[in-house]
C-alpha positions in Angstrom: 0.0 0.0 0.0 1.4 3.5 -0.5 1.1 5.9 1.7 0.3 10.1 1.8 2.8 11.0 3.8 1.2 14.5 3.9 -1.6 13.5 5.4 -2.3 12.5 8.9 -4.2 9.7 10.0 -5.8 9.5 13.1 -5.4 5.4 13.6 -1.7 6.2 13.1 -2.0 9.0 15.5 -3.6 7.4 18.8 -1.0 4.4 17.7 1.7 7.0 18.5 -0.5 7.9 21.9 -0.3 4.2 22.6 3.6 3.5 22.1 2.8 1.6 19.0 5.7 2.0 15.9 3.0 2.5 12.9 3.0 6.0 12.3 4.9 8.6 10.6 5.8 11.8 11.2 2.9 13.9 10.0 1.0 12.1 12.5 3.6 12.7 15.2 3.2 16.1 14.5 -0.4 15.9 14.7 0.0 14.7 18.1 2.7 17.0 19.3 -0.3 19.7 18.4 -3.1 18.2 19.9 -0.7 17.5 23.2 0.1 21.4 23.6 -4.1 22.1 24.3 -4.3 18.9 26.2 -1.3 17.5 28.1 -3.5 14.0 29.2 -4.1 13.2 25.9 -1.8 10.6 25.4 -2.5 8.9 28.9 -6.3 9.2 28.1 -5.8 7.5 25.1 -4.2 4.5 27.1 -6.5 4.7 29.8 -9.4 3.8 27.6 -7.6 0.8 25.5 -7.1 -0.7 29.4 -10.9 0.4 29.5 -11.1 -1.8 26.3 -9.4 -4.9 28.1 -11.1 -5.1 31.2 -14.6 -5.4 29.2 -13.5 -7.8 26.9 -11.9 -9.8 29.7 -15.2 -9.6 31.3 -17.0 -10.8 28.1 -14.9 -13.6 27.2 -14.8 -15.0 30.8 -17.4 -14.2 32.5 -20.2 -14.1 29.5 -18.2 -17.0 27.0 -18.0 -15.2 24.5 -15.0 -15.6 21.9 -17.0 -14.3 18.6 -16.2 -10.1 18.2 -17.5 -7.8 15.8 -16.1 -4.3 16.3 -16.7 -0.7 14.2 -13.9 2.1 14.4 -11.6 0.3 15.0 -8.6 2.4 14.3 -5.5 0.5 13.6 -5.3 -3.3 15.0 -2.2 -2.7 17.9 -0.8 -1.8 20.9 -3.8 -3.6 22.9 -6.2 -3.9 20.5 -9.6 -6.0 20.9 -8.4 -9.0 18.9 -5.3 -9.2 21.2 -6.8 -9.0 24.2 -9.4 -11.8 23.1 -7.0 -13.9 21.6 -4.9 -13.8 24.7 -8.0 -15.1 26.7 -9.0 -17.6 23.9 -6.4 -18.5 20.7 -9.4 -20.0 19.1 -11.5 -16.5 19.3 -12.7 -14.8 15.9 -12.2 -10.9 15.6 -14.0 -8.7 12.5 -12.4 -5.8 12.8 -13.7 -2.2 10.5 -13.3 1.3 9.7 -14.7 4.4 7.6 -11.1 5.4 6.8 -9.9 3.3 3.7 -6.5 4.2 4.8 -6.9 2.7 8.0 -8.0 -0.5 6.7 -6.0 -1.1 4.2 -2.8 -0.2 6.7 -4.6 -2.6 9.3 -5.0 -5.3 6.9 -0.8 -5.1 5.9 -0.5 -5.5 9.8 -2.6 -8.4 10.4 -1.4 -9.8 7.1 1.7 -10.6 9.5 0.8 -11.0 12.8 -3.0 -12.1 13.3 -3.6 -14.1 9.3 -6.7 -16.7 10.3 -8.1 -14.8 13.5 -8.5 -11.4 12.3 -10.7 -10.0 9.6 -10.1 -6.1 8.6 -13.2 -4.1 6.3 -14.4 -1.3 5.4 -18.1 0.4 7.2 -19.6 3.1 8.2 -20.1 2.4 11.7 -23.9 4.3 11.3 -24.8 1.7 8.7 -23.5 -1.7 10.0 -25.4 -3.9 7.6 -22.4 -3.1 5.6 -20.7 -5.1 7.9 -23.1 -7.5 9.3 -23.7 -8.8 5.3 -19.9 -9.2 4.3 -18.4 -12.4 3.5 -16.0 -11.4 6.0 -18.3 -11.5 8.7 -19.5 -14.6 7.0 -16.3 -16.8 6.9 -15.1 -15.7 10.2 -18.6 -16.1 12.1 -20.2 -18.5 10.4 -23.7 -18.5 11.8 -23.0 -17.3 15.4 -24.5 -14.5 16.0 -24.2 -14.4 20.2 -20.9 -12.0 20.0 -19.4 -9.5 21.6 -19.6 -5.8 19.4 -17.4 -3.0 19.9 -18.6 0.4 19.8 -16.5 2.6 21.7 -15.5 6.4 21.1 -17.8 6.1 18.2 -21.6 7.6 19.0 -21.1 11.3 19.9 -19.4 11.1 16.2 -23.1 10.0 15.1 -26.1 12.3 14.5 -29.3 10.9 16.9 -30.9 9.5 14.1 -27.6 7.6 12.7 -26.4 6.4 16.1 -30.5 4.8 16.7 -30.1 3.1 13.7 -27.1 1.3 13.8 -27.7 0.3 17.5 -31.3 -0.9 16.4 -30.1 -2.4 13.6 -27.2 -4.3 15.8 -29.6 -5.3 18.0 -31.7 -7.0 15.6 -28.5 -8.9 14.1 -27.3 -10.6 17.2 -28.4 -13.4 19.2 -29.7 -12.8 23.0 -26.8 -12.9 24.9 -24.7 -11.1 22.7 -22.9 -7.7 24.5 -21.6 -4.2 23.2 -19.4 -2.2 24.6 -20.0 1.5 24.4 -18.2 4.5 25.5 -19.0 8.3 24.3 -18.0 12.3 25.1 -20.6 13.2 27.5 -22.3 17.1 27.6 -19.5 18.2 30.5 -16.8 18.6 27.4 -18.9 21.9 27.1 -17.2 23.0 30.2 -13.7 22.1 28.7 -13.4 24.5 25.5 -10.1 23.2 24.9 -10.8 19.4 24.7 -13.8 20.4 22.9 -12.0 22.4 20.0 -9.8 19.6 19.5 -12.3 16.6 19.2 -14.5 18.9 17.0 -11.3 20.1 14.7 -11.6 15.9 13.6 -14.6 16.2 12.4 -18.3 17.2 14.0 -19.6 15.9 17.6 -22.4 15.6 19.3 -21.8 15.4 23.2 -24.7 13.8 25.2 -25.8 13.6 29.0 -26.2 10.0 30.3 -30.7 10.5 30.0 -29.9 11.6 25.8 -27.4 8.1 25.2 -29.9 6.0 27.6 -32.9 7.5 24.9 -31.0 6.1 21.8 -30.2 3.0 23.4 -33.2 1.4 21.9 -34.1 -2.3 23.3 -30.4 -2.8 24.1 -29.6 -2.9 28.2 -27.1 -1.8 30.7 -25.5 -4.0 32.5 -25.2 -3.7 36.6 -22.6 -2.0 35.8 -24.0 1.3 34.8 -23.0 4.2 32.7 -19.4 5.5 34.7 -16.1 7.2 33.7 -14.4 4.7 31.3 -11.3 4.8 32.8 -13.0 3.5 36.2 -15.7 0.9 34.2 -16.6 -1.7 36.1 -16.8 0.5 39.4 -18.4 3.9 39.8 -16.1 6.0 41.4 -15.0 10.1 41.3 -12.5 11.1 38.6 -10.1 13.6 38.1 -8.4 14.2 34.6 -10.5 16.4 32.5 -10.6 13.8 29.4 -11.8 10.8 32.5 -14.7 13.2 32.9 -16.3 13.7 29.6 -16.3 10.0 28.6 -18.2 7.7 29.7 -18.4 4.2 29.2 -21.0 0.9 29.6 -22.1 -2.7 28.3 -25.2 -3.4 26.6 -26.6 -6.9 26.6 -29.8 -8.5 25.2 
């Protein structure tokens, strides 16, 4: 694959946040720009890929599950929900996909090498799954198990209301009772954060939401006992104190 070297990309960028190797130095630069508004970036970035881990370790051993579907997904390393499942269970299944053609074709070089049978890599809009949930890829690696575990995270204050309903409706529908997602999203106090805000909404456009607005779009899906709490804290409920720990928030859904 050839790459732009003039643009960034913002898998390679939270790869850099994460300690990984596959970035260049436009998105190094990127970084070093976003990291003069908001020191914590970096170690909010990590904070959530141990959020990541925790919930897939609870889903694989508490719930059995060892099927994963997953939208987003950035670039497959540096903890990564395929090698946090495959640590837990080597015979596991991970579908892995992204809006960004550049990320997937760049994840797909990566797996190529290090994940080849486990690890699937496509393109989808995360607001329009079916793309996904109809590919061979989903297909081959799945076969007809649809009781899976679906990743979702830092992905529906980047969709409109109507978007975001659909594709969690539409998820929903798809999998088998039993099956889990895991959700995290920018919660309405980044309003009180101008800086955090300008650089989340200098990616693209967001739409923060209070816990009662995500809870209204959640459709027939449910929470788990665990509730809706600061990411970096999920499973437990507890205060925070970094200003990125406060505007995201983080939960399961289970039907």
């Amino acid at each position: 694959m050839k790459i732009d070297l003039s643009k960034p990309d913002g898998g390679r960028v939270v790869d850099y946040w994460l300690g990984g190797h596959h970035n260049f130095l436009i998105d190094r630069q990127v970084a070093h720009q976003v990291e003069a508004a908001l020191p914590d970036m970096p170690e909010s970035q990590r904070m959530h890929r141990e959020f990541l881990k925790r919930a897939v370790t609870f889903l694989v051993k508490e719930k059995g599950l060892n099927r994963f579907i997953d939208f987003g997904s950035g670039l497959p390393t540096c903890g990564n929900i395929h090698e946090a499942v495959l640590a837990l269970d080597p015979s596991a299944r991970v579908v892995y996909s992204d809006i960004s053609p550049t990320t997937v074709a760049y994840g797909r070089e990566i797996l190529a090498i290090t994940n080849p049978h486990n690890v699937r890599y496509e393109q989808c809009d995360a607001g329009r799954p079916e793309e996904l949930l109809t590919s061979t890829a989903v297909r081959e690696m799945l076969g007809e198990e649809r009781r899976v575990g679906i990743g979702f995270s830092l992905l529906p204050h980047l969709l409109i209301d109507e978007d975001l309903a659909h594709a969690l409706k539409a998820l929903y529908e798809w999998a088998e009772e039993g099956s889990h997602i895991i959700l995290s999203f920018v919660n309405e106090q980044i309003y009180q954060h101008p800086d955090l805000f300008r650089v989340l909404k200098g990616r693209g456009e967001i739409f923060p939401r209070s816990k009662d607005e995500f809870l209204a779009l959640l459709g027939k899906w449910r929470v788990t006992e665990h509730g809706i709490v600061p990411a970096t804290v999920w499973p437990e409920d507890r205060p925070v104190t970094g200003i990125s720990d406060r505007c995201n928030c983080a939960c399961l859904g289970y039907k």
